[in-house]
C-alpha positions as CSV (number, residue, x, y, z in Angstrom):
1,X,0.0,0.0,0.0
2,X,1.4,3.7,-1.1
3,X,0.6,6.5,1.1
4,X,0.9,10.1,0.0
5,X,1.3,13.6,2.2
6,X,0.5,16.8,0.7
7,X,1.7,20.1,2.2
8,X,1.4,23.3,1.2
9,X,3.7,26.2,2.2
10,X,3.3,29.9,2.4
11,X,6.5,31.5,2.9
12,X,7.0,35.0,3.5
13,X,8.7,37.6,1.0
14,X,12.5,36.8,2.5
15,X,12.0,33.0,2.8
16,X,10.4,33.6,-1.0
17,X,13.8,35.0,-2.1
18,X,16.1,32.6,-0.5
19,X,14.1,29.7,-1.8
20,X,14.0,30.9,-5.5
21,X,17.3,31.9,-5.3
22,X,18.9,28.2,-4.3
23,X,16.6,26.5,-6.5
24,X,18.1,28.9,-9.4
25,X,21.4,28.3,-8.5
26,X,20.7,24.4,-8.3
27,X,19.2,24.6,-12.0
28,X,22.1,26.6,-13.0
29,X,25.1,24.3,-11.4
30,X,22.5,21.0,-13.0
31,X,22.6,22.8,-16.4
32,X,25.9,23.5,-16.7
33,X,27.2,20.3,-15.3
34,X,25.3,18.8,-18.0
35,X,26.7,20.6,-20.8
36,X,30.3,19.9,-19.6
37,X,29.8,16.2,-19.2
38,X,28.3,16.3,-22.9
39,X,31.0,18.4,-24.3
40,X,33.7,15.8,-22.9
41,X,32.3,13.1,-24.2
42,X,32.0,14.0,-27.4
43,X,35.8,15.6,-27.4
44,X,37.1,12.2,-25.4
45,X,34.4,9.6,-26.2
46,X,35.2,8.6,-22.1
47,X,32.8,9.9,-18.5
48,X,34.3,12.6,-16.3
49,X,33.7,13.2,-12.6
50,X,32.2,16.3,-12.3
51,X,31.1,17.6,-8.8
52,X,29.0,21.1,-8.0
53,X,32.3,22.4,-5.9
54,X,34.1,22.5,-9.1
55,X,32.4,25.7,-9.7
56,X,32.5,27.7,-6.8
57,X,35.8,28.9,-8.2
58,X,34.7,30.5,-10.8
59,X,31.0,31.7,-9.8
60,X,31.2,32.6,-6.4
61,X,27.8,33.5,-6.0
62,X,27.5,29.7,-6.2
């Protein structure tokens, strides 16, 4: 048997920002980690470890 919980949330206009702002910045690091493991394999033909601190360096907003 499968059970199922539904919530709703109401958060406020700060909790707003901060929540659209990390899932942006989760779609962005997704995204782009995509495009680099797609790019290497068609330069190398071989999978690369790619992990979401690799790009804290260069965007630190990350």
């Amino acid at each position: 048997m499968n059970k199922a919980f539904v919530f709703r949330i109401y958060p406020n206009g700060e909790q707003d920002v901060l929540m659209n702002g990390t899932f942006g910045c989760c779609r962005f690091v997704w995204n782009r980690m995509l495009t680099d493991r797609k790019i290497w394999y068609l330069i190398t033909h071989d999978s690369v470890q790619i992990t979401p601190a690799q790009y804290k360096n260069r965007w630190p907003w990350l």
